[in-house]
C-alpha positions in Angstrom: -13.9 -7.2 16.5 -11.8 -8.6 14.0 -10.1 -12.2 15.1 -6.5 -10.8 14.4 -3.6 -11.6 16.8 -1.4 -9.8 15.2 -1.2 -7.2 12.2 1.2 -9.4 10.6 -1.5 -12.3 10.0 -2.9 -9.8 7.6 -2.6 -10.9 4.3 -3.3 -7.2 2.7 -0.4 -6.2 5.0 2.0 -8.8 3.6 1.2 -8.0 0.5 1.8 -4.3 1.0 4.9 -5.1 2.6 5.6 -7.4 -0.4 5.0 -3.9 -2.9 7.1 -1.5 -0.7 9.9 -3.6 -0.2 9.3 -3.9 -4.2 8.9 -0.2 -4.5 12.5 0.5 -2.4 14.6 -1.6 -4.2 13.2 -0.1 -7.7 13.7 3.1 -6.7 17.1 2.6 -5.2 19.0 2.7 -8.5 19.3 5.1 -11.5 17.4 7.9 -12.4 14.8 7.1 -9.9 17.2 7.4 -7.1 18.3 11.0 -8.0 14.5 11.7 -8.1 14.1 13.0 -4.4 11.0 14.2 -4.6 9.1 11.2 -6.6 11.1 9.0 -5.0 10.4 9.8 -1.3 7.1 10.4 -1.6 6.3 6.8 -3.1 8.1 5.2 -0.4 6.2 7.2 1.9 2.6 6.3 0.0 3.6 2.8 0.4 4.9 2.6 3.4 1.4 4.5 4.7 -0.5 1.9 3.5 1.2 -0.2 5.8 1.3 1.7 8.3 -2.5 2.3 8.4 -3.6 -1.5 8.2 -1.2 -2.1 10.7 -2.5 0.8 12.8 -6.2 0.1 12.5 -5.6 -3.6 13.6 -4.9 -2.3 16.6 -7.4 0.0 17.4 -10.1 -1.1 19.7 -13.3 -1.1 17.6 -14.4 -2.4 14.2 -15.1 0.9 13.2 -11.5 2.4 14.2 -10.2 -0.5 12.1 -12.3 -0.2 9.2 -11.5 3.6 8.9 -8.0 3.5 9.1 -8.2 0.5 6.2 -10.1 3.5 4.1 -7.2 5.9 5.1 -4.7 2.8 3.3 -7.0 2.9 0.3 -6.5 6.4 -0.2 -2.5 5.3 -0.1 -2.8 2.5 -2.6 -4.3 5.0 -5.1 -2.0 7.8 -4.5 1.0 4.9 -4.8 -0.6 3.7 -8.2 -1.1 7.2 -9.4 3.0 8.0 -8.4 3.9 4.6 -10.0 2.5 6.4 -13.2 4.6 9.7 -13.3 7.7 7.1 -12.9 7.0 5.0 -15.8 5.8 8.3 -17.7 9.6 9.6 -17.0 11.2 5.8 -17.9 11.9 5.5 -14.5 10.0 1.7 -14.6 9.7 -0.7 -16.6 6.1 -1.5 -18.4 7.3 -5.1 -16.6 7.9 -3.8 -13.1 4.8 -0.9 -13.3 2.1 -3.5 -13.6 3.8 -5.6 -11.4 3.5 -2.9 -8.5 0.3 -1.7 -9.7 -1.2 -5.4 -9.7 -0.2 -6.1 -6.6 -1.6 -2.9 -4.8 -4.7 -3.3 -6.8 -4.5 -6.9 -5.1 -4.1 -5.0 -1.4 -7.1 -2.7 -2.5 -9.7 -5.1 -2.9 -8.1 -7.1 0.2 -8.8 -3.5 2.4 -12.2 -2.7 0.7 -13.5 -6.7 1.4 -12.3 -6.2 5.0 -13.9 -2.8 5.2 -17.4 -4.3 4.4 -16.8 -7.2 6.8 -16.6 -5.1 9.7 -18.6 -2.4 9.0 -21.5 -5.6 8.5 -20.3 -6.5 11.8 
């Protein structure tokens, strides 16, 4: 099993935290805010990703763990592919989208290295 204490010793979950706390305050402002629908649904994206690190850590086999960091990949990618729609509609910034989308490329290849670790386990 993975030789976490705690989900929070996770970088890939610090940095996720680090991209929705990102993500809120962007979208807490302006157009983006009266944008229910694309604006909920990122916030719930990001916040999945998370969630399912988070979720896996604490399940009780490698294999649990390393499925539920596959279940955050698929949330990074539908986050990246949400951050797209909002700069398409000048919601963000060139500045601020590959800001978001650098850093959850950063938490992909975190979950994906992790994945292989303890699925070689």
């Amino acid at each position: 099993m993975a030789t976490f204490k705690k989900f929070e010793e996770i970088i890939a979950w610090q940095k996720a935290r680090s991209a929705v706390w990102l993500i809120y305050k962007l979208t807490t402002d302006g157009n983006f805010s009266k944008d229910f629908g694309l604006r909920d649904q990122i916030r719930r994206s990001a916040v999945s990703i998370m969630a399912n690190i988070a979720e896996g850590s604490g399940r009780t086999s490698d294999k649990e763990f390393a499925n539920f960091l596959n279940i955050a990949r698929g949330s990074i990618t539908e986050t990246q592919s949400h951050i797209y729609v909002a700069l398409d509609l000048g919601y963000l910034s060139k500045k601020y989208f590959s800001e978001i989308f650098s850093l959850l490329d950063e938490v992909g290849r975190m979950t994906t290295g992790l994945m292989k670790h303890l699925r070689k386990i």
